[in-house]
DRENDO-1510 file (C-alpha; in Angstrom, 1 decimal, always signed):
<recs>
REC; n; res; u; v; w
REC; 1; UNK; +39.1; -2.5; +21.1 .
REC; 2; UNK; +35.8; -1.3; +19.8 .
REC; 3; UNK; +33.0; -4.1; +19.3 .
REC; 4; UNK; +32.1; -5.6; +16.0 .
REC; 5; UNK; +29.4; -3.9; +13.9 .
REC; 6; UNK; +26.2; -5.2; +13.4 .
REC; 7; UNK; +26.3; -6.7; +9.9 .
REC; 8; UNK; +23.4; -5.5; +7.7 .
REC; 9; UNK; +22.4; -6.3; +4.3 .
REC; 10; UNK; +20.3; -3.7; +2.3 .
REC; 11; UNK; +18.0; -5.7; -0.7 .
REC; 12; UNK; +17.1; -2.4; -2.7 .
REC; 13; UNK; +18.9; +1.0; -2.8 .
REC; 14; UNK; +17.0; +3.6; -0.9 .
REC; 15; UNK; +17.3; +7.6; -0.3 .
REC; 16; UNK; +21.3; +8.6; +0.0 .
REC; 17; UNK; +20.5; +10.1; +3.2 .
REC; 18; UNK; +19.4; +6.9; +4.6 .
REC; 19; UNK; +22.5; +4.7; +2.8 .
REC; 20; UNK; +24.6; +7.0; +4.1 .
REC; 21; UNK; +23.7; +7.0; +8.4 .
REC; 22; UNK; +23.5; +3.0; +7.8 .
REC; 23; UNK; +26.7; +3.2; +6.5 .
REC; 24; UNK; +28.1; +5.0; +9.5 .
REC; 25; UNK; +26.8; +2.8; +12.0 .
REC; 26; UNK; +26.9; -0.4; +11.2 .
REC; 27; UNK; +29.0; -2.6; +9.0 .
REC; 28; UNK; +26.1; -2.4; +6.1 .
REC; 29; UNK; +26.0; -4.3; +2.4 .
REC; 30; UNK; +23.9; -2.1; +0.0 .
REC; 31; UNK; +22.3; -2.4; -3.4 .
REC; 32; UNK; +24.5; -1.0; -6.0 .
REC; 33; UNK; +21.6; -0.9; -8.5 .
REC; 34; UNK; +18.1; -0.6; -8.0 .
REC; 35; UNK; +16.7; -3.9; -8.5 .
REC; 36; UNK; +15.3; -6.5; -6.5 .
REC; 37; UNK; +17.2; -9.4; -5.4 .
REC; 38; UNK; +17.1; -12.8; -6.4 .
REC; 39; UNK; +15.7; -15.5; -4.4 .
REC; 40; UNK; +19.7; -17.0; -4.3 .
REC; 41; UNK; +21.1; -13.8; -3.5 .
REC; 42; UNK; +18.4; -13.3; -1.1 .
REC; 43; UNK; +19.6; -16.7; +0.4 .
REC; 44; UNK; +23.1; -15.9; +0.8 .
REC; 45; UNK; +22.3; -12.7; +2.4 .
REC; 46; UNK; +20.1; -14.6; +5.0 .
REC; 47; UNK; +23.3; -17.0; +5.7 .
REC; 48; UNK; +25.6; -14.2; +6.4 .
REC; 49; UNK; +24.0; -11.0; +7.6 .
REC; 50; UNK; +22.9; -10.6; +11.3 .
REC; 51; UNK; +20.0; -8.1; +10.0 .
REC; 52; UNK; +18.7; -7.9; +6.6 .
REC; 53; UNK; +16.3; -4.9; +5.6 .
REC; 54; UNK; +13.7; -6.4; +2.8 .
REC; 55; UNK; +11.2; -4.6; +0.6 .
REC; 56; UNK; +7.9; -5.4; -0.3 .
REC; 57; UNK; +9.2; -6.8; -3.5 .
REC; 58; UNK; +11.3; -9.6; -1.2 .
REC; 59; UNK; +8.9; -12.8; -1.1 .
REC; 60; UNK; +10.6; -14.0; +2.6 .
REC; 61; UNK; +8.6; -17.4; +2.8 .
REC; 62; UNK; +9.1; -20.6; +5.0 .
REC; 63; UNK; +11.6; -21.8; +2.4 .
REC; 64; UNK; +13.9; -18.9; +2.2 .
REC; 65; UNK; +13.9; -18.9; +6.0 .
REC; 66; UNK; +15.0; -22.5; +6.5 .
REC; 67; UNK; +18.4; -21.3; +4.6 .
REC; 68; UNK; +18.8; -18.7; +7.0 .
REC; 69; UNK; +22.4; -18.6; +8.9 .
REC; 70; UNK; +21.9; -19.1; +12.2 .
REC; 71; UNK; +23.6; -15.1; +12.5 .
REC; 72; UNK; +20.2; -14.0; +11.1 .
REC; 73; UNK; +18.6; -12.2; +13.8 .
REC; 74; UNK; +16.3; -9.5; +12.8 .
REC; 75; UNK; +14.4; -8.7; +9.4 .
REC; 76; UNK; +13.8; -4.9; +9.5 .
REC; 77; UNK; +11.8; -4.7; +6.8 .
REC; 78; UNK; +11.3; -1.1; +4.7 .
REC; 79; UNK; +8.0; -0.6; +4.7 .
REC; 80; UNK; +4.8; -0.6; +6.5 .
REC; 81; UNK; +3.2; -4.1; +4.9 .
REC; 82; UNK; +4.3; -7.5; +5.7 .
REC; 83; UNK; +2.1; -10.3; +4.1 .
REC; 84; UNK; +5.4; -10.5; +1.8 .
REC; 85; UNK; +7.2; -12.2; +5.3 .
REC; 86; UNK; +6.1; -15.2; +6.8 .
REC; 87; UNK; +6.1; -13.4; +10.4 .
REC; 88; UNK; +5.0; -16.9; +12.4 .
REC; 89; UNK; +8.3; -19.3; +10.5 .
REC; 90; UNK; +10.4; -16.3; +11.3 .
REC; 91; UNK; +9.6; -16.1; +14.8 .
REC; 92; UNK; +9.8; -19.9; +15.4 .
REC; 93; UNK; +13.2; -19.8; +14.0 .
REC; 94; UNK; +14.3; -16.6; +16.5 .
REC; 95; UNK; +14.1; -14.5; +14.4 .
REC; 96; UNK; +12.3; -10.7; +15.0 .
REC; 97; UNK; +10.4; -8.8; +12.4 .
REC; 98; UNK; +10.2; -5.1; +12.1 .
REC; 99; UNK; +7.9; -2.8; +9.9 .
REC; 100; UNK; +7.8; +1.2; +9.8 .
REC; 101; UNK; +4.1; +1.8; +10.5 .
REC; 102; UNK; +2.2; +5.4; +10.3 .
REC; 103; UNK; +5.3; +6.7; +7.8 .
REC; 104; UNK; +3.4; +6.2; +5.0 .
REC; 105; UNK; -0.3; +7.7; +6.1 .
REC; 106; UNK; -0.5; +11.1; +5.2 .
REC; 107; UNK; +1.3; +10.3; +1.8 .
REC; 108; UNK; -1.0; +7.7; +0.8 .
REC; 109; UNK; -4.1; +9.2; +1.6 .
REC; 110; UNK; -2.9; +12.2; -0.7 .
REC; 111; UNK; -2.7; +9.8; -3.5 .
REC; 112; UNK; -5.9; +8.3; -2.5 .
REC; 113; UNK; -7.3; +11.6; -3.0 .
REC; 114; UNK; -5.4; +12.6; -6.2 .
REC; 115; UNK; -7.4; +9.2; -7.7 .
REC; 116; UNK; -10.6; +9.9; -6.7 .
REC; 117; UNK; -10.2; +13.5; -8.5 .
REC; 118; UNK; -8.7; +11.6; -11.6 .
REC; 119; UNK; -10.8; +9.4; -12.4 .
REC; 120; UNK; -14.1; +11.6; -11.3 .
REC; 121; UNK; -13.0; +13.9; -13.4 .
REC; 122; UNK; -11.6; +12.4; -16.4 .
REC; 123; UNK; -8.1; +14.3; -15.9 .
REC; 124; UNK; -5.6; +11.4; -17.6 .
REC; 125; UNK; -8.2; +11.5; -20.7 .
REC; 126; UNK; -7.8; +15.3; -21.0 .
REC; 127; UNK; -3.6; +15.3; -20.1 .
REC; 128; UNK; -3.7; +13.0; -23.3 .
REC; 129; UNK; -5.2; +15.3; -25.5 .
REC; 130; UNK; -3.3; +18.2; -24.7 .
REC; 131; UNK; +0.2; +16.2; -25.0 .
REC; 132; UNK; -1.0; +15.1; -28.1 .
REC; 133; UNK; -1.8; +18.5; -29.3 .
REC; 134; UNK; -5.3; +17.4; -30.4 .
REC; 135; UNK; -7.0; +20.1; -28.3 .
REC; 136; UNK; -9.6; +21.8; -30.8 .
REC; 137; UNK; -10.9; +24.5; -27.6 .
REC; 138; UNK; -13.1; +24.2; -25.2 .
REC; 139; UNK; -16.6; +23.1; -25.8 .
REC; 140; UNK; -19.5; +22.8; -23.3 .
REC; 141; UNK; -19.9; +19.6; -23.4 .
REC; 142; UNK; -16.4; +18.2; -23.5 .
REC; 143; UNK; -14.6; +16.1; -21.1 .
REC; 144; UNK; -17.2; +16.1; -18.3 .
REC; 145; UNK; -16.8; +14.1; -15.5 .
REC; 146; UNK; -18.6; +14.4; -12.3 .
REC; 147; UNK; -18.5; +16.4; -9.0 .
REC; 148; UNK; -17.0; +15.2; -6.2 .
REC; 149; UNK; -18.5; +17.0; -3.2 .
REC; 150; UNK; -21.8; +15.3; -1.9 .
REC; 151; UNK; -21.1; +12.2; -3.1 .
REC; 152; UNK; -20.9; +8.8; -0.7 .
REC; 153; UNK; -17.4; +7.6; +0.2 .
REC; 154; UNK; -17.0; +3.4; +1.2 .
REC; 155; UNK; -13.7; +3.0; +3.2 .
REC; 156; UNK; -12.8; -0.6; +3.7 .
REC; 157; UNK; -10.6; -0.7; +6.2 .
REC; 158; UNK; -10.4; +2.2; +8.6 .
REC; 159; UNK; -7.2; +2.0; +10.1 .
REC; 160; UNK; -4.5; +5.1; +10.2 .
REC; 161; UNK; -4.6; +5.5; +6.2 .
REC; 162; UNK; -8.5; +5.1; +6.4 .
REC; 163; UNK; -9.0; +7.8; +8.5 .
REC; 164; UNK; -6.7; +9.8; +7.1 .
REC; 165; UNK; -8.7; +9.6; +3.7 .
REC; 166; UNK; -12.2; +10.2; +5.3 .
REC; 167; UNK; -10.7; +13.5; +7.0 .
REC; 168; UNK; -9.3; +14.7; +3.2 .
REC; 169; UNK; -13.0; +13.2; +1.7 .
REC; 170; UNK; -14.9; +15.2; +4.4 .
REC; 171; UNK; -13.0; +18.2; +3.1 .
REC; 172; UNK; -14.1; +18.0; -0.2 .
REC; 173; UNK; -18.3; +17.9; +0.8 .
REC; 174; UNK; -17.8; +13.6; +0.4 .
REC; 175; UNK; -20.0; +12.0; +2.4 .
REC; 176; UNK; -18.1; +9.2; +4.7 .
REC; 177; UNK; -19.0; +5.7; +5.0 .
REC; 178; UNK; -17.0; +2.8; +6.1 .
REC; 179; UNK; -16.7; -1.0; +6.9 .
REC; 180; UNK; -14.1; -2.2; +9.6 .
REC; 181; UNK; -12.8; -5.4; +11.5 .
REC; 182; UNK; -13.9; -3.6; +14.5 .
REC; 183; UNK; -15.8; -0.6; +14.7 .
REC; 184; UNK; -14.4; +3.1; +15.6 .
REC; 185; UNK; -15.2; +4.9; +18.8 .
REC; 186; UNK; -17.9; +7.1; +19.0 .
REC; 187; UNK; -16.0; +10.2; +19.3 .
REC; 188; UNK; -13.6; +8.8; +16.6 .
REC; 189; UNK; -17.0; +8.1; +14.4 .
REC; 190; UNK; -18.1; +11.5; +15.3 .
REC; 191; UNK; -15.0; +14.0; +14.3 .
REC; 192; UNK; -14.8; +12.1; +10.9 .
REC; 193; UNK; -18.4; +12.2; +10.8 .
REC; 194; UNK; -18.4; +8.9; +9.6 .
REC; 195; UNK; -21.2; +6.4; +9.1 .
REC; 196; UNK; -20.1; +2.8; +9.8 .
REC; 197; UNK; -21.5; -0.9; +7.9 .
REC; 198; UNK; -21.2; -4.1; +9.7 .
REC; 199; UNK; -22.7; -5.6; +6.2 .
REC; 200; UNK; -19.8; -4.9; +3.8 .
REC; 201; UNK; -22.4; -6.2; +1.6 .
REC; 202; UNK; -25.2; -3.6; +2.2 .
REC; 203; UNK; -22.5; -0.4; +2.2 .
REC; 204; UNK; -21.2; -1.0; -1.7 .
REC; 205; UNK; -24.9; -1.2; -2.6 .
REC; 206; UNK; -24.9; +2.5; -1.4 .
REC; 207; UNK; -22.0; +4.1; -2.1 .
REC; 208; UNK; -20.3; +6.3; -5.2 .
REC; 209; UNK; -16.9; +5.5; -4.3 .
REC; 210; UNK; -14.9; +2.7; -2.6 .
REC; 211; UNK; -11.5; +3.7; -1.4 .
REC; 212; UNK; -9.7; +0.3; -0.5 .
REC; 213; UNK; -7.6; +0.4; +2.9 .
REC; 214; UNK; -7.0; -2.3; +4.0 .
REC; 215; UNK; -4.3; -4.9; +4.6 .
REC; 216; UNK; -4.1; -7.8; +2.1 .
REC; 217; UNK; -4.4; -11.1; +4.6 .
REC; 218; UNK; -6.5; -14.8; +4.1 .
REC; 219; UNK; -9.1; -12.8; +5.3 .
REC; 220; UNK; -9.0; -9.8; +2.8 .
REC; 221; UNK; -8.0; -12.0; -0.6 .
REC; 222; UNK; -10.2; -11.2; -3.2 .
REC; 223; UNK; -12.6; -9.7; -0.6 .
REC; 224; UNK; -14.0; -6.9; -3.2 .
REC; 225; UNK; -15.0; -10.5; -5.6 .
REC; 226; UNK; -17.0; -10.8; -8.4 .
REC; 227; UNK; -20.6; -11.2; -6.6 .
REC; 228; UNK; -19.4; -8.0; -4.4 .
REC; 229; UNK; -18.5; -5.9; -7.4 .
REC; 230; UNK; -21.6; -6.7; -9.2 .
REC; 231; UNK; -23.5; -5.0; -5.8 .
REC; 232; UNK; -22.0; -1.6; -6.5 .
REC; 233; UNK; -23.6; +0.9; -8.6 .
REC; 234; UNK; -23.1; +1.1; -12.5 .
REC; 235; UNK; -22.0; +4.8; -11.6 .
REC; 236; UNK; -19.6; +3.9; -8.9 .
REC; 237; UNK; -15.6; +4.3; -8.7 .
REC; 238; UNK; -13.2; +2.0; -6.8 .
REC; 239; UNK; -9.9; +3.0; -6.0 .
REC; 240; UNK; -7.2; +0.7; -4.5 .
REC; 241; UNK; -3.9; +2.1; -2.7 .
REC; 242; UNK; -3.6; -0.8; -0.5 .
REC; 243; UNK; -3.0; -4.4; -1.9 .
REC; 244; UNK; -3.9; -5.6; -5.1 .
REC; 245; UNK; -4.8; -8.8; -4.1 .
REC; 246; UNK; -8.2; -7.2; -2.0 .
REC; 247; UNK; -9.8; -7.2; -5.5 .
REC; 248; UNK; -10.5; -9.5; -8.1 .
REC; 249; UNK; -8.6; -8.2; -10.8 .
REC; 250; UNK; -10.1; -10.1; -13.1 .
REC; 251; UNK; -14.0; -9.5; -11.9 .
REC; 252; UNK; -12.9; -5.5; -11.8 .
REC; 253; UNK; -11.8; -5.7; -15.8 .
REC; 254; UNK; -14.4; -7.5; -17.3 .
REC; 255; UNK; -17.3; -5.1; -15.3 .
REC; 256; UNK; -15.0; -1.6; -16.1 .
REC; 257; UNK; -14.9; -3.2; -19.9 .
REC; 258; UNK; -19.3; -4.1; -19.9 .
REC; 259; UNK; -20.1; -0.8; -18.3 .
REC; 260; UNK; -20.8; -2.4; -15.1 .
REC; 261; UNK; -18.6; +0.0; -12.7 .
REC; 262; UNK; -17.8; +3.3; -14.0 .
REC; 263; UNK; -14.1; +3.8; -13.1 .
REC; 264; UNK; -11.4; +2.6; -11.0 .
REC; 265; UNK; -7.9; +4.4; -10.0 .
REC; 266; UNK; -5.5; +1.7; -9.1 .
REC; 267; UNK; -2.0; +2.1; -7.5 .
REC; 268; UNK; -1.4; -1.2; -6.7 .
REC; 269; UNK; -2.2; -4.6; -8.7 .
REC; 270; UNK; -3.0; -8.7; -7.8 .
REC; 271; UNK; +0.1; -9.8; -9.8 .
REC; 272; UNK; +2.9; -7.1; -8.7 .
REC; 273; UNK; +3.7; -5.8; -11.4 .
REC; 274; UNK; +2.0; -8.1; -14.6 .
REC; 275; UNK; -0.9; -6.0; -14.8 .
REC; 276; UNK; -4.1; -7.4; -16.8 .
REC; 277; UNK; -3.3; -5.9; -20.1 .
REC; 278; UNK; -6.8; -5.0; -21.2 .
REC; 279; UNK; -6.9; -2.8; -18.0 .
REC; 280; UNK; -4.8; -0.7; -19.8 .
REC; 281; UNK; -6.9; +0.0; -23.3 .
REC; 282; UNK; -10.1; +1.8; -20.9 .
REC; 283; UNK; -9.9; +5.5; -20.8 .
REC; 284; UNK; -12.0; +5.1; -17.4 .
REC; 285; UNK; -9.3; +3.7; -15.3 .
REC; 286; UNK; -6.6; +5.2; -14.3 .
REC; 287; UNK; -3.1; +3.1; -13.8 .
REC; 288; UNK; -0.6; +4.2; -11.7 .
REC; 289; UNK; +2.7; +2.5; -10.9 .
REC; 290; UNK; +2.6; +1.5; -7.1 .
REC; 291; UNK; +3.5; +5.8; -6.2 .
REC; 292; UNK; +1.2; +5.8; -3.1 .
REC; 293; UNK; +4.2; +6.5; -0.9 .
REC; 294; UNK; +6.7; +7.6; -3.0 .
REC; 295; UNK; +7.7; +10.8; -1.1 .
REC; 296; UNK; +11.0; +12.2; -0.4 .
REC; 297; UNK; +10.1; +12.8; +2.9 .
REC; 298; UNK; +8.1; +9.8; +3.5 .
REC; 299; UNK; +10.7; +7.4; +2.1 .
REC; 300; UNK; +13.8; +9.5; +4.1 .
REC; 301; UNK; +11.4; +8.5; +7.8 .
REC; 302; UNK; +11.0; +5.1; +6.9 .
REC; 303; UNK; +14.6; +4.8; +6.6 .
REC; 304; UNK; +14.7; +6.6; +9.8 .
REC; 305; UNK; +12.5; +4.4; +10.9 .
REC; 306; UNK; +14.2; +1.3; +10.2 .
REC; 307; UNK; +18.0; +2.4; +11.4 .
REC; 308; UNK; +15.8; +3.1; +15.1 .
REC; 309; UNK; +14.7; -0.5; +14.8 .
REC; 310; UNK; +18.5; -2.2; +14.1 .
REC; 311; UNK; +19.9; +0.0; +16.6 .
REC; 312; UNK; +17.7; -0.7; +19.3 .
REC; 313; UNK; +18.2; -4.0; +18.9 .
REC; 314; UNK; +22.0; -3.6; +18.3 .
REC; 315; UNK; +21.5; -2.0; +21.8 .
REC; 316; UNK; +19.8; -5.0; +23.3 .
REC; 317; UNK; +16.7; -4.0; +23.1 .
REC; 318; UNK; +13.3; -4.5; +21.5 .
REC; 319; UNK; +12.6; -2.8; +18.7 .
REC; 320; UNK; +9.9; -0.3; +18.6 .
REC; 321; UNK; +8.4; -1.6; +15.7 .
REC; 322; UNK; +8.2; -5.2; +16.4 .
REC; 323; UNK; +6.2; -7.1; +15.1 .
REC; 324; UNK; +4.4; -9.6; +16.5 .
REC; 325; UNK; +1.9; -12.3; +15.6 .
REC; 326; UNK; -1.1; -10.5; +17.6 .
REC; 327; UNK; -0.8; -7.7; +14.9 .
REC; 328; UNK; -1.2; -10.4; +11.9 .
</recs>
């Protein structure tokens, strides 16, 4: 008599592909429409399931897990970014956590990249006017934004996607700068060709552009605050394709609205989705609607990556993605 299958609950629909192989090997509960759960369907799932595969838009907190069946033994979560479980509570109750790091790098970094260009040089205000059909011709002084190549790039946080973006930067004659927990290598340092700050402080004095990196944690909430924004340059750019919550979204508004920072690509916002709403009336800053890693391919390998994680453990073993509190 063949073995029970591993019962799996699935909070958000994800690529076919994916659905599909989850399907086949274990005894899986999927999303029939492509919203998030609530916090009491959340719940029941948690009573019943011995594995359930969250989203960043799943708020797992202390609460949640004290409902948790006593079946629940893994959240393999879909994505690379975990502040949205409360890793330690989930631990102390026996139960593991899984993420699916380094999926996402390559495709995030792109988008970093696509940003930068946008906002540099104005492309959003000139897509309008041609879907609008209020393009008169061209005109030597319309529309001009700025050049990209020779200008200084601030990386906060110079992990896998940092790096990434200082290699794309480097490519485009950007001058690379950066400010890290800990600092890079030498040789690391020296094939980016990047400059590092131990003074956060001192490096957005400097800079033209700060690329935000880094995870959102105590340490990193509201990090880029109002005193720090007011350091940068009136002719800077910020972009932000990590957490929202690194910035003060408030602070960033009222500065892009005085003149005070010259533009700022954002992909991802301090309130989820309830973005400030005078962000949206300034032609300087572009909006985009969390795409950093929205890739086929990208979103196919963390699905991959996550079905590696339940079988392993299925198997007995640890899964290659653990996560543990070292990593917080």
């Amino acid at each position: 008599m063949p073995d029970k299958r591993l019962s799996v609950v699935v909070t958000r629909r994800l690529p076919e592909s994916v659905e599909t192989r989850m399907s086949e090997l274990f005894d899986v509960r999927l999303r029939t429409d492509d919203t998030k759960m609530s916090r009491d369907e959340l719940a029941a799932a948690m009573r019943t399931a011995d594995v359930l595969v969250p989203t960043v838009t799943d708020q797992i907190d202390a609460g949640l897990l004290a409902q948790a069946g006593d079946r629940l033994k893994l959240i393999a979560n879909y994505g690379a970014g975990i502040d949205h479980i409360d890793v330690q509570t989930a631990r102390q109750r026996g139960i593991l956590v899984s993420n699916t790091p380094g999926v996402v790098t390559e495709d995030t970094a792109d988008m970093t990249m696509a940003l930068i260009l946008a906002v540099i040089r104005r492309i959003p205000e000139g897509l309008a006017v041609m879907q609008k059909g209020e393009w008169a011709g061209w005109a030597p002084t319309a529309y001009m934004g700025g050049r990209v190549g020779g200008r200084r790039l601030g990386i906060l946080g110079m992990g896998r996607i940092g790096q990434a973006v200082a290699r794309r930067a480097a490519a485009f004659g950007m001058q690379v700068h950066y400010h890290n927990r800990k600092r890079l290598r030498p040789e690391v340092e020296d094939e980016l060709g990047a400059t590092y700050w131990e003074s956060l402080d001192q490096m957005v004095t400097r800079i033209d552009v700060l690329s935000i990196n880094c995870p959102h944690t105590p340490s990193t909430f509201h990090l880029m605050n109002a005193r720090r924004l007011k350091l940068m340059k009136p002719s800077a750019v910020i972009v932000n394709t990590s957490r929202g919550e690194v910035i003060d979204e408030n602070a960033l508004t009222r500065m892009l609205r005085a003149g005070e920072i010259a533009g700022a690509g954002l992909d991802v916002f301090e309130h989820g989705h309830e973005i400030n709403p005078r962000l949206r009336e300034l032609a300087n800053v572009v909006l985009l609607p969390h795409m950093g890693s929205a890739t086929i391919e990208g979103r196919t390998e963390m699905g991959e990556k996550v079905i590696i994680n339940i079988k392993t453990f299925d198997d007995g073993h640890r899964p290659p993605d653990l996560v543990v509190p070292s990593m917080l």
